[in-house]
Backbone as JSON, one array per atom type, in Angstrom:
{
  "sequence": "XXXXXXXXXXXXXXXXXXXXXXXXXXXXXXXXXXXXXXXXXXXXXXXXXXXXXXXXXXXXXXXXXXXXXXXXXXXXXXXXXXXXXXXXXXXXXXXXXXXXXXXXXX",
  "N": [[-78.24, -29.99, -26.55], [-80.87, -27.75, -24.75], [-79.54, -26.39, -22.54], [-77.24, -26.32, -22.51], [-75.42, -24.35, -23.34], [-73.72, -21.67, -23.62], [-72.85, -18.71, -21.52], [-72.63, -15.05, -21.62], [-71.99, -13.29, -19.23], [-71.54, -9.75, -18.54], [-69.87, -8.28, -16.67], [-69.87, -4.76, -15.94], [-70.47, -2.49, -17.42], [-68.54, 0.13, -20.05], [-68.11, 3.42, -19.24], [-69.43, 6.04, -21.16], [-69.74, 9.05, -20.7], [-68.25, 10.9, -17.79], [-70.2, 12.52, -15.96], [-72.53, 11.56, -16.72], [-73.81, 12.73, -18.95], [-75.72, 14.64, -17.71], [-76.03, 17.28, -15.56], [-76.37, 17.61, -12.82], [-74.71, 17.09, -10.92], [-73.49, 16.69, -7.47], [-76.68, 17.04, -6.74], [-78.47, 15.96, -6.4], [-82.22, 14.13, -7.22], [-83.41, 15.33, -10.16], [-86.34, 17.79, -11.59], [-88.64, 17.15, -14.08], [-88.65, 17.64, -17.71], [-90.5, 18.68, -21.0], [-90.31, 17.2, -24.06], [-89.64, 19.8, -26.47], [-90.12, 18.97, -29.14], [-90.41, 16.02, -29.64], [-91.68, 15.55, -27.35], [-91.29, 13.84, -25.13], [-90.36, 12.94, -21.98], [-87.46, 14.32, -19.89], [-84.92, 14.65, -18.01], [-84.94, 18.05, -16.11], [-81.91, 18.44, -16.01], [-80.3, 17.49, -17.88], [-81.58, 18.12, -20.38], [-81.53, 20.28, -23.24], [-81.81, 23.36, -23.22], [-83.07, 26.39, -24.76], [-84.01, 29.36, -25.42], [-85.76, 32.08, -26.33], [-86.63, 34.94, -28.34], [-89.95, 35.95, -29.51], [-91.92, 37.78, -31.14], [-95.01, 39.46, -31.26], [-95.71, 41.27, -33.41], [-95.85, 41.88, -37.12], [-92.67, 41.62, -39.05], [-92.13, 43.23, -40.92], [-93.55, 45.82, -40.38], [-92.94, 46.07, -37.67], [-90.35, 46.72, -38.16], [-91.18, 49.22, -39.1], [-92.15, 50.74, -37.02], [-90.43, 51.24, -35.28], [-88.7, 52.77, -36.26], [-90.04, 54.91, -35.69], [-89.79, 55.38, -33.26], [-91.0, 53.66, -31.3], [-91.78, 51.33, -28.54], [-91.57, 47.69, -29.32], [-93.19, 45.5, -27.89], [-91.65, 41.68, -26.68], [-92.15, 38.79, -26.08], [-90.64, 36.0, -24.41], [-90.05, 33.09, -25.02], [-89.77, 29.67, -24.05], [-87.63, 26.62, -25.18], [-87.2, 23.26, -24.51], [-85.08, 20.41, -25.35], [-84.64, 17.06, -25.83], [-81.76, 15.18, -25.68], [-81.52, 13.5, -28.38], [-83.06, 15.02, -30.12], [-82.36, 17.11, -30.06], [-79.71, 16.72, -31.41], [-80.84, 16.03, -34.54], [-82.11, 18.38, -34.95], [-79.93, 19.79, -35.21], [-79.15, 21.8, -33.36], [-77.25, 20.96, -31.56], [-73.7, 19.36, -31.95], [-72.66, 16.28, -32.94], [-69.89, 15.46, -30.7], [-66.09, 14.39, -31.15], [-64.39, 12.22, -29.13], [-62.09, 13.04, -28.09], [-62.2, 16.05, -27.83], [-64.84, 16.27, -26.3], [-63.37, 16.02, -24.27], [-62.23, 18.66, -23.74], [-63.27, 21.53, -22.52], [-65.59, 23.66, -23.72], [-65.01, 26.55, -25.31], [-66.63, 29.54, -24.3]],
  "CA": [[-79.03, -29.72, -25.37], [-80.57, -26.04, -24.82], [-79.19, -26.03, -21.54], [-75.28, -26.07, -22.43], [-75.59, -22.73, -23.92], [-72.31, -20.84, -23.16], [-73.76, -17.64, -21.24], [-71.4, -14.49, -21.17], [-72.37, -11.96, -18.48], [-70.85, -8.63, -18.35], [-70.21, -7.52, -14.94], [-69.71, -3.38, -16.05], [-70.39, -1.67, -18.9], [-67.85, 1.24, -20.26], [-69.36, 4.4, -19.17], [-68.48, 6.73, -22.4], [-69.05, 10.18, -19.61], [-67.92, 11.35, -16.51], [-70.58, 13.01, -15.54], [-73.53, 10.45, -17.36], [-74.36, 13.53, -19.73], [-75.49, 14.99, -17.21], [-75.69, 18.68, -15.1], [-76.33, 17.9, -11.31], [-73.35, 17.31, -9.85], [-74.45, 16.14, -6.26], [-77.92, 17.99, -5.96], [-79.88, 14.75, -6.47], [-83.07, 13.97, -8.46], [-84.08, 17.2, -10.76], [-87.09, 18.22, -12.19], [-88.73, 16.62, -15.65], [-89.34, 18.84, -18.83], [-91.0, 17.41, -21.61], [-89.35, 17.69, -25.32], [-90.1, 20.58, -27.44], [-90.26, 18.23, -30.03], [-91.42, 14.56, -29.73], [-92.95, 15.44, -26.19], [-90.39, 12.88, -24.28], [-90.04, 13.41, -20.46], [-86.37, 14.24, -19.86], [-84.6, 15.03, -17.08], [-83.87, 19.03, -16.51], [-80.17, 18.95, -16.19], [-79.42, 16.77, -19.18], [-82.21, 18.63, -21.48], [-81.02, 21.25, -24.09], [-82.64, 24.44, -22.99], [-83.08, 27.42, -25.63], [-84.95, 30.55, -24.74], [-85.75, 33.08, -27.59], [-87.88, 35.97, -28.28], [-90.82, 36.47, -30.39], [-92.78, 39.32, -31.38], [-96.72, 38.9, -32.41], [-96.04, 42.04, -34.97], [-95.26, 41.9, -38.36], [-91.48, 42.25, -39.27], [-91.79, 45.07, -41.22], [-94.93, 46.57, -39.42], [-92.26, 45.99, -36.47], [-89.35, 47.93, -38.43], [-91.6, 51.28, -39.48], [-92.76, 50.93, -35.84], [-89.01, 51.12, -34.35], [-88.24, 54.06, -37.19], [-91.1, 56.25, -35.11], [-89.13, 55.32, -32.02], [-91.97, 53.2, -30.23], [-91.33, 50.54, -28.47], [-92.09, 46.35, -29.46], [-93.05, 44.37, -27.07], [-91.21, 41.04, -27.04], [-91.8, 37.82, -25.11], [-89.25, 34.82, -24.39], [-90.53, 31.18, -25.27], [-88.34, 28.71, -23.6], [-87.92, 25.45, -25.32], [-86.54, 22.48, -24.2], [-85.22, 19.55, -26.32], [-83.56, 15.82, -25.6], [-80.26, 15.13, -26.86], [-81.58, 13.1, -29.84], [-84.09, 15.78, -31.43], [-80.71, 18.22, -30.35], [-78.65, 16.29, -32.28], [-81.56, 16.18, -35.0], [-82.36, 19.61, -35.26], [-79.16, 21.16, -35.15], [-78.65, 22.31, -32.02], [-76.21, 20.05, -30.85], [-73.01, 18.92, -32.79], [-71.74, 15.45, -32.11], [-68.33, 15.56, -30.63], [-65.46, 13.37, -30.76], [-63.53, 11.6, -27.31], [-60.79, 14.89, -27.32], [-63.81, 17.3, -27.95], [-65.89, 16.04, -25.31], [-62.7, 16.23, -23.0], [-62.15, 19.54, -23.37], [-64.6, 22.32, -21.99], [-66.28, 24.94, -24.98], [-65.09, 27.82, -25.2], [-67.65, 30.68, -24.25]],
  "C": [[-79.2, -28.21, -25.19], [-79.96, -25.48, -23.42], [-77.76, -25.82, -20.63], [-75.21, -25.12, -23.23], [-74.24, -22.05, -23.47], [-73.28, -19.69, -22.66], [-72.63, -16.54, -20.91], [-71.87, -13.44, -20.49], [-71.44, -10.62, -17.92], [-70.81, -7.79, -16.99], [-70.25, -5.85, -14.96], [-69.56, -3.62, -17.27], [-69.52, -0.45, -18.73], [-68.53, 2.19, -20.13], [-68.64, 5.72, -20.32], [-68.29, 8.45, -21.13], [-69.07, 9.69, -18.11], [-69.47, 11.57, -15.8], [-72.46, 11.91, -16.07], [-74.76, 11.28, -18.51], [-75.52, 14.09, -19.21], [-75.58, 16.48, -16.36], [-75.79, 18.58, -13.55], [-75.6, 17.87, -10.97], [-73.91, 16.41, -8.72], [-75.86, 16.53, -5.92], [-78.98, 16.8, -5.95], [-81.14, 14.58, -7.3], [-83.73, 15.36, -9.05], [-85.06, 16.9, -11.47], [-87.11, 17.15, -13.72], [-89.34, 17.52, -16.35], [-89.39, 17.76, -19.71], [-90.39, 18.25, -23.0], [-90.03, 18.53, -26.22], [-90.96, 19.99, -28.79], [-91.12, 17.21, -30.62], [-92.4, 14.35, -28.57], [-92.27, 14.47, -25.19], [-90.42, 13.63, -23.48], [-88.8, 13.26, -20.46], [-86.0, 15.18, -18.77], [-83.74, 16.72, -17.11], [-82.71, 19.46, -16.94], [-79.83, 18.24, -17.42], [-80.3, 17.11, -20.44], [-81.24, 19.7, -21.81], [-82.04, 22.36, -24.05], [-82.44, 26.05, -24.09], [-84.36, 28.59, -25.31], [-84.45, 31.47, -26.15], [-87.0, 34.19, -27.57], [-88.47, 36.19, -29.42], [-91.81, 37.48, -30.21], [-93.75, 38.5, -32.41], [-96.66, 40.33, -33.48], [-94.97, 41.6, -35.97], [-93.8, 42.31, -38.17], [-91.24, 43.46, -39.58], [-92.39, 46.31, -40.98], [-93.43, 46.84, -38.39], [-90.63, 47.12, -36.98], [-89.79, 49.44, -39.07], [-92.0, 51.71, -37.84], [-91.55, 51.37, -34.86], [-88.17, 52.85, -35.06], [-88.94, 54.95, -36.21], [-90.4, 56.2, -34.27], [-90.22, 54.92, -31.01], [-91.56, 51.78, -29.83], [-92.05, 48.93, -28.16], [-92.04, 45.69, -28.34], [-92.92, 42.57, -27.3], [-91.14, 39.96, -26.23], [-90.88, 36.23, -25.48], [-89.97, 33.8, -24.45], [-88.72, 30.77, -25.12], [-88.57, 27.34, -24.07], [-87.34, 24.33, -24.42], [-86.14, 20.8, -25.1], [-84.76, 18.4, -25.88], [-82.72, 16.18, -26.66], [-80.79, 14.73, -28.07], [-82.57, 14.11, -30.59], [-83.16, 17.21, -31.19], [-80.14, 18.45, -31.47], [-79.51, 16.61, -33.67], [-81.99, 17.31, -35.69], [-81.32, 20.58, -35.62], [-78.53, 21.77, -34.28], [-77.6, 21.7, -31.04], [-75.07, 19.7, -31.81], [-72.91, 17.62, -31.8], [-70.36, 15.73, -32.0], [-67.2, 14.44, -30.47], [-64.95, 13.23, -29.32], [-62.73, 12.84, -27.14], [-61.47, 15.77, -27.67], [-64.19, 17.29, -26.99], [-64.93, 16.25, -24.01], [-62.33, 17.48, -22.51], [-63.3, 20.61, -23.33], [-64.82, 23.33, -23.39], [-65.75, 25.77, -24.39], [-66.28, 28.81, -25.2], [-67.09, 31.84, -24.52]]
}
């Protein structure tokens, strides 16, 4: 009969973080940035934010130009990535359970 089916319903799932990977704290719903990458909408605090600077001159145009003593102008592109094109790219290591418990050193 299909209607003696055993059915097993899980009242809670294990939550692997604290924090649900994560950056608000209490501040409530934050901002969406979209992924450097694949273009995914992801929530500010739990995106991977990288800020860098590029220069539109040549490298080595840009090092005879620094020899004269003039000075390159240099603007910041800010990316933003999800965890999985993080993890993906590089920019992220995975960490094990006593990794993840203790804070990075800066």
């Amino acid at each position: 009969m299909p209607g003696n089916k055993k059915q097993f319903w899980c009242t809670k799932l294990g939550k692997k973080r604290k924090s649900g990977g994560r950056a608000k704290g209490g501040s409530g719903r934050s901002g969406m940035v979209q992924c450097s990458k694949c273009g995914r909408m992801v929530p500010a605090d739990k995106a991977k934010k990288y800020t860098r600077r590029v220069s539109t001159v040549d490298p080595q145009l840009a090092r005879e130009l620094r020899a004269q003593g003039s000075y390159i102008h240099t603007r910041r592109v800010t990316e933003y990535y999800c965890i999985s094109c993080a993890v993906h790219t590089g920019k992220v290591q995975i960490r094990s359970a006593s990794e993840r418990k203790r804070k990075p050193r800066r």
